[in-house]
N, CA and C of each residue as an Amber inpcrd file, in Angstrom:
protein
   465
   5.6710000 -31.9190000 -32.9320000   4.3090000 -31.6690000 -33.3260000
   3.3640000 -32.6540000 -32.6290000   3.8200000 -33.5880000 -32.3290000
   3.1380000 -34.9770000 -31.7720000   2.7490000 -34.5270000 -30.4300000
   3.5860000 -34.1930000 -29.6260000   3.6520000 -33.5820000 -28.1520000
   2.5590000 -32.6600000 -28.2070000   2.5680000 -31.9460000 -28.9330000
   1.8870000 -30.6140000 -29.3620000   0.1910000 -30.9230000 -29.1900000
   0.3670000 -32.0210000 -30.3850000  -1.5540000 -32.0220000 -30.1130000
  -1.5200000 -33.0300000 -28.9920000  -1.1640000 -34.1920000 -28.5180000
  -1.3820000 -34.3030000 -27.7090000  -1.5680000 -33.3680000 -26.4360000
  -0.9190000 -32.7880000 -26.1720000  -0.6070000 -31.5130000 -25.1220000
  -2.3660000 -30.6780000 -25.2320000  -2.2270000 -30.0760000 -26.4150000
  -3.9150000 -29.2680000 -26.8140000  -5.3060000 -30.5200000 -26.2290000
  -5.1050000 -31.8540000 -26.8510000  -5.8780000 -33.1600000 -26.1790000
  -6.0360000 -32.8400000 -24.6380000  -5.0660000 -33.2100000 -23.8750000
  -5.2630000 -33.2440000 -22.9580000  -5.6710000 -31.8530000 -22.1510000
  -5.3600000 -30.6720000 -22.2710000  -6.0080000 -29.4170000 -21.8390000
  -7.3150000 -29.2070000 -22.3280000  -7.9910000 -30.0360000 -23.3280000
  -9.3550000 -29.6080000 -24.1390000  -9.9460000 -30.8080000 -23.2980000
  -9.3750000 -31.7290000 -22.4040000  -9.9050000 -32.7040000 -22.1470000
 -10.2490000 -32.1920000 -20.6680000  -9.6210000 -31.8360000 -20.0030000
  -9.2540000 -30.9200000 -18.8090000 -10.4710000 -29.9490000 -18.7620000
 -10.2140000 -29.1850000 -19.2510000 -11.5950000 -27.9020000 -19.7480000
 -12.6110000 -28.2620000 -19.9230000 -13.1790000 -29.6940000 -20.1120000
 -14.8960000 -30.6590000 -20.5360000 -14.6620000 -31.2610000 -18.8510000
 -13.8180000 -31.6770000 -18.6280000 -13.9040000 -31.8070000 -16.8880000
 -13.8850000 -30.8420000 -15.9400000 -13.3990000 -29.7910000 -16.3750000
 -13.8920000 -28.7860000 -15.0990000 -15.0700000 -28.3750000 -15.4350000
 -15.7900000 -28.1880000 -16.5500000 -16.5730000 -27.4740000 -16.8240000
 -18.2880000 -28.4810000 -16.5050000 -17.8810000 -30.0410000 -16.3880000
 -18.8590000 -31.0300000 -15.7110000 -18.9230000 -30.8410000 -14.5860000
 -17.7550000 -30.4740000 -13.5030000 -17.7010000 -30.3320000 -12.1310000
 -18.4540000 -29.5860000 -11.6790000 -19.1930000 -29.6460000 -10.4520000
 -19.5930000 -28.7060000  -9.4720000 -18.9490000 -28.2580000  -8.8720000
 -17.8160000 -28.5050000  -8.3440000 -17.0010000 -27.8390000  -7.3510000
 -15.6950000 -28.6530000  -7.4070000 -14.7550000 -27.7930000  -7.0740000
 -13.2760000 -28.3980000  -6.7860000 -12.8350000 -29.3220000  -6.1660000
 -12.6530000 -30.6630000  -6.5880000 -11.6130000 -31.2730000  -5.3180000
 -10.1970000 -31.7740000  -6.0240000  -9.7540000 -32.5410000  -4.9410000
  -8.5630000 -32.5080000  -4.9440000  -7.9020000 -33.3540000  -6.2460000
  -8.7680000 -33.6800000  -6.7490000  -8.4550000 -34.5890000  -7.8110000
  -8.4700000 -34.0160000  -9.1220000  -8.9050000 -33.1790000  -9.0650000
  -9.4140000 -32.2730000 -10.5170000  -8.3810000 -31.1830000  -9.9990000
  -8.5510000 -30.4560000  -9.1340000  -7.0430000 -29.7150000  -8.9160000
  -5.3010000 -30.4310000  -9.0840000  -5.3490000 -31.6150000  -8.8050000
  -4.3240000 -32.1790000  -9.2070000  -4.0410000 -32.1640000 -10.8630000
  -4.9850000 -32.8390000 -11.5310000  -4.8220000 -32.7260000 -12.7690000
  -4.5000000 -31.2600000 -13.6120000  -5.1870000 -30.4550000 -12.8900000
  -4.7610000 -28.9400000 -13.2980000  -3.3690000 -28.4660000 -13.1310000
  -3.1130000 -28.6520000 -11.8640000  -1.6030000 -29.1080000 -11.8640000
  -0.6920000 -29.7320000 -12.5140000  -1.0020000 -31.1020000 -12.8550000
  -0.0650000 -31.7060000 -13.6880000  -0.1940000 -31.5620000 -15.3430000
  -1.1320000 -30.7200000 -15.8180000  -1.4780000 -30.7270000 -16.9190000
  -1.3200000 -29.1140000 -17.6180000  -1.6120000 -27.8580000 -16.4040000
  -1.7730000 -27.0490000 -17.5900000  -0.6730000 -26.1220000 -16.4440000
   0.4290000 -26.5040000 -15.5860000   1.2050000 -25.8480000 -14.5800000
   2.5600000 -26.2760000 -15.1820000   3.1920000 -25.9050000 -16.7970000
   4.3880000 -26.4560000 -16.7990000   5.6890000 -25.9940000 -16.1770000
   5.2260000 -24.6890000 -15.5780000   6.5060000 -23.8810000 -14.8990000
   6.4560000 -24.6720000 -13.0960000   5.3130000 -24.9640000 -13.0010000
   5.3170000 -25.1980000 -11.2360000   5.7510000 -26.6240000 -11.4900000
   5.5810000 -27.8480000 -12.5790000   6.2360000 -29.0410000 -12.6600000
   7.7610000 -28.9160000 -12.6810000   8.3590000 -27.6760000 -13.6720000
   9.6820000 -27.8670000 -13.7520000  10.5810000 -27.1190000 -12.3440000
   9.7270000 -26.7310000 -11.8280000  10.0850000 -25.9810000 -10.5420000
  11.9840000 -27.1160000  -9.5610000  12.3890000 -26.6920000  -9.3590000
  13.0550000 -27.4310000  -8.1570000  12.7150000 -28.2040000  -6.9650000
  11.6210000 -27.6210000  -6.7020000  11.4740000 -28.2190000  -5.2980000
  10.1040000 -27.7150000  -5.1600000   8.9820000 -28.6500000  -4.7180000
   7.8690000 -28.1330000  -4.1370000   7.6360000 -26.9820000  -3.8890000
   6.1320000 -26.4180000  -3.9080000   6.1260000 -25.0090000  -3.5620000
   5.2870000 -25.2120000  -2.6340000   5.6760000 -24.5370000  -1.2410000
   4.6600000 -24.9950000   0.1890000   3.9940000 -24.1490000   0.5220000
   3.6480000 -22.8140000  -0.7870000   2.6540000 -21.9070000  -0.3820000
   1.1810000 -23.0820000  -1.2320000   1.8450000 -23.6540000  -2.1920000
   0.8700000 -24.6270000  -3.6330000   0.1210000 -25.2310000  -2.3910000
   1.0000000 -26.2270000  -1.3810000   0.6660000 -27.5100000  -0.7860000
  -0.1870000 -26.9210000   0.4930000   0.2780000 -25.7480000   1.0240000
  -0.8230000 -25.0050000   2.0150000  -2.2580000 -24.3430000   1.2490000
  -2.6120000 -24.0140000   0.3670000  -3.6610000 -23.6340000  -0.5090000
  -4.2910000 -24.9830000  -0.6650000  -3.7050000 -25.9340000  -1.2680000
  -4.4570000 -26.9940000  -1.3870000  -4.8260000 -27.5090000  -0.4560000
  -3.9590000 -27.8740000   1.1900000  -4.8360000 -28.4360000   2.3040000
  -5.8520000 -27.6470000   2.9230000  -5.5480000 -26.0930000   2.6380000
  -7.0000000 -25.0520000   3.1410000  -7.6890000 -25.5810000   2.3220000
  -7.7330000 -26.1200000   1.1630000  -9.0180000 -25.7330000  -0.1400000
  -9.2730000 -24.2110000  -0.2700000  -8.4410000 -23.8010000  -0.5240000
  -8.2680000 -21.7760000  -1.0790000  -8.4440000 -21.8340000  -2.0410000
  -9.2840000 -22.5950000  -3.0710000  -9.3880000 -23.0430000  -4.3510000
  -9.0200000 -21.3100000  -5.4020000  -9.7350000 -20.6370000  -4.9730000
  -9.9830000 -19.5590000  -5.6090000  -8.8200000 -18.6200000  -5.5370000
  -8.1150000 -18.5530000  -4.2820000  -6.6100000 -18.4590000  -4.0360000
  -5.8340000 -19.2420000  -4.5810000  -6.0930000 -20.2740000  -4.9040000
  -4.9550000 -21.0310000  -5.6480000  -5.0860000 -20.6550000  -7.1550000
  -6.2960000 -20.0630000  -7.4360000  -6.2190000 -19.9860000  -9.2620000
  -5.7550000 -18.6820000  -9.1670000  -5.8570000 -17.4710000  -8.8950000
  -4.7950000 -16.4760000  -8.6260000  -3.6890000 -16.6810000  -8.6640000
  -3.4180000 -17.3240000  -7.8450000  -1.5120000 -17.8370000  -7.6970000
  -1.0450000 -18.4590000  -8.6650000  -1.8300000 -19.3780000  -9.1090000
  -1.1560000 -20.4050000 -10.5840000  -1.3040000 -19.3120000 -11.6890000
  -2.2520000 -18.1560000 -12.0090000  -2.0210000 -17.7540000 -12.8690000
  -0.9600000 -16.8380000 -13.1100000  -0.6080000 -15.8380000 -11.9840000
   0.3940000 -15.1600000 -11.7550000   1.9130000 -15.9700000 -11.7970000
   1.7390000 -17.1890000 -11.5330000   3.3840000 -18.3180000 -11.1710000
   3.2580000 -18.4530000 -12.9530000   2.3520000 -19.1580000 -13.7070000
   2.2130000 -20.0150000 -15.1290000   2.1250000 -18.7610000 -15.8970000
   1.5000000 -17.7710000 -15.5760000   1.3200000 -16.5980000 -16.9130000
   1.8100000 -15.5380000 -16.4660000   3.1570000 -15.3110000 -15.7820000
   3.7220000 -14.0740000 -16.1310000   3.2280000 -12.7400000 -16.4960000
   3.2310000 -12.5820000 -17.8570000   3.0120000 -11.7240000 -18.5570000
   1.2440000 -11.4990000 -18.6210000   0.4560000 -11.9740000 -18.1820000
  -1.2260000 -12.1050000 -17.9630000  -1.6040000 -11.6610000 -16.4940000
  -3.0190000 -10.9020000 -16.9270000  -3.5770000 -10.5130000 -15.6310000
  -4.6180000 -10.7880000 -16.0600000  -5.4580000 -10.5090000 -14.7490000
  -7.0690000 -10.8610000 -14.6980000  -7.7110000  -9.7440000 -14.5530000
  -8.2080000  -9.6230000 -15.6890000  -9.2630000  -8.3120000 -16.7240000
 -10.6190000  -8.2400000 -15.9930000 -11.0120000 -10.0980000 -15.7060000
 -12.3500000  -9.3810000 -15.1850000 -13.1400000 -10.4990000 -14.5450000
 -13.1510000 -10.8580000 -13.2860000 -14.2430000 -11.7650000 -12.5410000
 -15.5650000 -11.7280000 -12.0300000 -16.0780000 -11.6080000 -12.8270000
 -17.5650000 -11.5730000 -12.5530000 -18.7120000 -12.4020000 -12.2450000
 -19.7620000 -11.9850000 -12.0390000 -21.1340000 -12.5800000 -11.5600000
 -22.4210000 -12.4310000 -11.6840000 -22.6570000 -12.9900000 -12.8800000
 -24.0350000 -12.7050000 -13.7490000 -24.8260000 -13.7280000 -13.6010000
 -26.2410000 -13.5650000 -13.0920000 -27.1560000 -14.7270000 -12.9840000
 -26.5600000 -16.0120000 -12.6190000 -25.8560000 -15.9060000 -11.5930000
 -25.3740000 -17.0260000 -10.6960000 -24.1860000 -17.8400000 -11.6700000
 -23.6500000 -17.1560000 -12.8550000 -22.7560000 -17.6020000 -13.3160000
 -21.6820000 -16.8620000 -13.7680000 -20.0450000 -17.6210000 -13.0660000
 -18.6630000 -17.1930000 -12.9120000 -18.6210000 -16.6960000 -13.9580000
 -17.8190000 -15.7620000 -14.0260000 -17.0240000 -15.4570000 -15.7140000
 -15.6860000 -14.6090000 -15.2190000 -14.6040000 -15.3210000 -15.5580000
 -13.1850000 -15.2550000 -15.1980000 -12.2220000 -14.6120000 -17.0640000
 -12.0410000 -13.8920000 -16.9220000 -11.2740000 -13.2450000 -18.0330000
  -9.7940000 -12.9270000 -17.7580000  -9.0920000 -13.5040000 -18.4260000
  -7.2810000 -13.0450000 -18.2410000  -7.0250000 -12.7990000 -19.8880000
  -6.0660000 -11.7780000 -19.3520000  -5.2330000 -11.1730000 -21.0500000
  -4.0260000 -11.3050000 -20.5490000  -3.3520000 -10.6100000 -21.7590000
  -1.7400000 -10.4610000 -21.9180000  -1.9650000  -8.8340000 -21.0990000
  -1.0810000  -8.8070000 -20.4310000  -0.8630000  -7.9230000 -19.4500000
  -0.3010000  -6.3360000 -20.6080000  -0.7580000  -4.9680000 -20.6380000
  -0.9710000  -4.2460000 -21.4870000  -1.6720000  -4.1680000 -23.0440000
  -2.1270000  -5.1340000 -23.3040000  -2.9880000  -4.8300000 -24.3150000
  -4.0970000  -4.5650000 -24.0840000  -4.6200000  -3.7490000 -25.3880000
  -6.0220000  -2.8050000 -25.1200000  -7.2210000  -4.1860000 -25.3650000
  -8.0630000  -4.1820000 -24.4260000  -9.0900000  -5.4650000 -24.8670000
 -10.2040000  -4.7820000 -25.9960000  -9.7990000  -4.7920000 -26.5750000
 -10.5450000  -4.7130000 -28.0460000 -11.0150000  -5.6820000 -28.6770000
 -10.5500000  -6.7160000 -29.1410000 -10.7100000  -7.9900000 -29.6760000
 -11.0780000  -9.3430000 -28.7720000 -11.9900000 -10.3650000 -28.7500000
 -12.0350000 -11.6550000 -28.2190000 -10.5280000 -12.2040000 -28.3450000
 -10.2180000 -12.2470000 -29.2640000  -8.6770000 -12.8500000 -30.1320000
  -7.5120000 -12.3010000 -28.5580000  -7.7230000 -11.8080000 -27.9710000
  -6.9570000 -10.7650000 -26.6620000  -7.3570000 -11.3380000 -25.5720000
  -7.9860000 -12.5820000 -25.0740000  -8.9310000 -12.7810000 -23.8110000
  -9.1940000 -13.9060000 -24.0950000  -8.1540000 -14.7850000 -22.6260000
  -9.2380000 -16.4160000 -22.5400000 -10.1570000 -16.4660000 -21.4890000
 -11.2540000 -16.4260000 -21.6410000 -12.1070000 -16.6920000 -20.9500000
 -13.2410000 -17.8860000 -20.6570000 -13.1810000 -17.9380000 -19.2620000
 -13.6490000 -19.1220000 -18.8990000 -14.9750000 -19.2020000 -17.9920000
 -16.5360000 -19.3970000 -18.1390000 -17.7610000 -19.6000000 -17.2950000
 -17.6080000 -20.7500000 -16.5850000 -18.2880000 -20.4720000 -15.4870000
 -18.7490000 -21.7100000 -14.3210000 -19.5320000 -21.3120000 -13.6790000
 -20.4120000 -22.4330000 -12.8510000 -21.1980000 -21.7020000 -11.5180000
 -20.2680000 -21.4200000 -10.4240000 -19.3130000 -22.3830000 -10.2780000
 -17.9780000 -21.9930000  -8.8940000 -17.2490000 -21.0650000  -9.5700000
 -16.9220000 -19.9570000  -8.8610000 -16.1560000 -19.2600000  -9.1910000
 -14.6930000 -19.6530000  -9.3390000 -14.4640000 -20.6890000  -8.0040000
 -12.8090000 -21.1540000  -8.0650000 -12.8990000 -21.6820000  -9.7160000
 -13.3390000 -22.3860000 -10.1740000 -13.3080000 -23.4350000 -11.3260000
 -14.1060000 -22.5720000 -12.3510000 -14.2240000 -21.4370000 -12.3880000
 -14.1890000 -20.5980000 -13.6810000 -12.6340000 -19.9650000 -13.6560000
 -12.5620000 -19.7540000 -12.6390000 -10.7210000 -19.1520000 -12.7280000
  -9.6260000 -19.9220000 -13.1570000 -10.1040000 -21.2340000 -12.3510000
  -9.0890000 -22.5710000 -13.0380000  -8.9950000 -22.8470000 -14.6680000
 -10.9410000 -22.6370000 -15.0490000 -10.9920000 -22.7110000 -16.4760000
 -10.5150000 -22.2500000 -17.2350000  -9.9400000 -20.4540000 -16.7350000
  -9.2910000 -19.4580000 -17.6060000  -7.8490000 -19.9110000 -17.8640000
  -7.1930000 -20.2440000 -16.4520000  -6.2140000 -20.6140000 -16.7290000
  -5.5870000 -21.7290000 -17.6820000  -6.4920000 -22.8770000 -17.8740000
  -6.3760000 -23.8690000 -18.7980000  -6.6290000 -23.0080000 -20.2060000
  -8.0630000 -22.3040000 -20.3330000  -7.9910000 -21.8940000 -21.5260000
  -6.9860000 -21.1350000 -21.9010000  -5.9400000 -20.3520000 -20.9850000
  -4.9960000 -19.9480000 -21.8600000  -4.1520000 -20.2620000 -22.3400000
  -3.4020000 -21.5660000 -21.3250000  -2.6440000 -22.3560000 -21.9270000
  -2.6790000 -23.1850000 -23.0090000  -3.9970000 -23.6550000 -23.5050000
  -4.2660000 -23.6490000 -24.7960000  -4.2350000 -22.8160000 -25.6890000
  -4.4160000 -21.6350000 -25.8590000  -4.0870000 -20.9270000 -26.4400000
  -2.5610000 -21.0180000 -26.5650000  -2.2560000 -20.6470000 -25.8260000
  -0.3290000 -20.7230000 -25.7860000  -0.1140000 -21.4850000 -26.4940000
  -0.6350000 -23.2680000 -26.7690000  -0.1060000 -23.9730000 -27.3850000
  -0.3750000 -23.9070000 -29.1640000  -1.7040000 -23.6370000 -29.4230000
  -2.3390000 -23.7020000 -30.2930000  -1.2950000 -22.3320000 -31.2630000
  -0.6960000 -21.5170000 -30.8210000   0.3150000 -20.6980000 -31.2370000
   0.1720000 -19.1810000 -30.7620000   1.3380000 -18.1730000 -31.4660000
   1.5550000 -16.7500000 -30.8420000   0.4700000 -16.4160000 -29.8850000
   0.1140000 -15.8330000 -28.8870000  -1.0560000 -15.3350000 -28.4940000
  -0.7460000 -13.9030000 -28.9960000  -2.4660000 -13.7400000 -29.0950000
  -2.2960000 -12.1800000 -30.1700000  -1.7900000 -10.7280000 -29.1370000
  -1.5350000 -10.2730000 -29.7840000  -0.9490000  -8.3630000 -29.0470000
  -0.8590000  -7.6270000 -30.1100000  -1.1150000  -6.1950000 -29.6380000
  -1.3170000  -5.2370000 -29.9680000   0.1030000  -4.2320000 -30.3160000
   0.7810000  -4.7070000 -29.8250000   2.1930000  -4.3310000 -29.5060000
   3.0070000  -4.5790000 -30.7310000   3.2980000  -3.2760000 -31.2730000
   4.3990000  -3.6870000 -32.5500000   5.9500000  -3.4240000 -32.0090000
   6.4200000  -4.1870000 -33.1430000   8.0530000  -4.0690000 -32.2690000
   8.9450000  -2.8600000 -33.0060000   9.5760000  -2.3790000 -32.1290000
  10.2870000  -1.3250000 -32.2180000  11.4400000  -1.5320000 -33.8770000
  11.2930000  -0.5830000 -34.3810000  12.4080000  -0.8630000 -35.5990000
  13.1970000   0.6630000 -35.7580000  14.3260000   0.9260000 -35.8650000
  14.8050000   2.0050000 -36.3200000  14.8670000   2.5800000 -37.5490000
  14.7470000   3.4940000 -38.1230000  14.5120000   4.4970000 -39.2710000
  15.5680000   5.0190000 -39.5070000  16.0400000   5.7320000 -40.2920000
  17.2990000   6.2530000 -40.4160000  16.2520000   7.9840000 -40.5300000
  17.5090000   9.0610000 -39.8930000  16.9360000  10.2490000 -39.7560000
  16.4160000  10.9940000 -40.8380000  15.2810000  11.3500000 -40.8980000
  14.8830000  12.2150000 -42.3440000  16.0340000  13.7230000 -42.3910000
  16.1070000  14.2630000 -41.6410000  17.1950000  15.6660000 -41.4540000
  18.7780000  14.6100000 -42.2340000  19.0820000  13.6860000 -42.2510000
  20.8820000  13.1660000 -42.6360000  20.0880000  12.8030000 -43.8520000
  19.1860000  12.1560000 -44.0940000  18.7180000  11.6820000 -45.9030000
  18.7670000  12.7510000 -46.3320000  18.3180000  13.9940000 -46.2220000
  18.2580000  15.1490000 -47.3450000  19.2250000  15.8480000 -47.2280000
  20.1150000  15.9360000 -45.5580000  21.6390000  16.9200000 -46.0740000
  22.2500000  15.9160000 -47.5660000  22.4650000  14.6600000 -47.2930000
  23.0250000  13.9020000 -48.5590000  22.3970000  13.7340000 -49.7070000
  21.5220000  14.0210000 -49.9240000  20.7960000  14.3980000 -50.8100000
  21.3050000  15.4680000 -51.5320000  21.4450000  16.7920000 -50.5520000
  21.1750000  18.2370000 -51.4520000  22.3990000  17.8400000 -51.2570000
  23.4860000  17.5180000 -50.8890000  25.0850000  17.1690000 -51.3670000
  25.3440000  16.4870000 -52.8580000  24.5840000  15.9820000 -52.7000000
  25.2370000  14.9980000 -54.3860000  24.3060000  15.9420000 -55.1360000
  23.3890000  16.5880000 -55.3680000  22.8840000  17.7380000 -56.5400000
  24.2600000  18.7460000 -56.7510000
């Protein structure tokens, strides 16, 4: 549990720093890295598509890629550009967006670092617990046609 809020700390701390930034560098992308990338930390071995994105500065290519490598199961619903400000939206990949409760979303004026934002905001979410879906889980029934042959058997 300790890990836990610390963990939420430091991504809520993360998210008040990108969201001060004007633009990406390498230092604030690092921290994004080491903070809200736990699949690319536990990785084996460097990833030299990560380390070529970062020496281009593909900033905006790189938040694509981390979200697809870190969120699996998440896509990006919706990147937009309203009055000169980003708005980056990712869900759980098949649910109907009906609800806020379904969507982390993240504003900026840089677009790279509204995408980065989403990605942090979801991983908070992740931590903070279940992320919500729409999706109920499959359960089996027993056949209505075999309940009533045994039925009209024992009358």
């Amino acid at each position: 549990m300790w890990f836990r809020r610390n963990q939420e700390r430091a991504l809520r701390s993360l998210l008040s720093r990108i969201e001060a930034a004007s633009e990406p560098t390498n230092n604030l992308v690092a921290e994004v890295l080491q903070q809200a990338c736990p699949r690319l930390q536990a990785a084996p071995k460097p990833n030299d598509l990560v380390r070529r994105l970062i020496a281009a500065e593909a900033w905006v290519d790189l938040g694509f890629w981390l979200i697809g490598w870190e969120l699996p199961d998440w896509v990006i619903h919706r990147l937009s550009c309203d009055d000169r400000r980003w708005t980056c939206s990712i869900c759980v990949r098949g649910l109907a967006i009906n609800w806020i409760e379904d969507v982390a979303e993240f504003q900026h004026d840089n677009p790279s670092l509204a995408i980065l934002g989403a990605l942090v905001q979801a991983q908070l979410r992740k931590i903070q617990g279940p992320v919500p879906s729409n999706v109920t889980p499959f359960r089996r029934t027993g056949r209505r046609g075999t309940n009533r042959v045994s039925n009209d058997a024992e009358r």
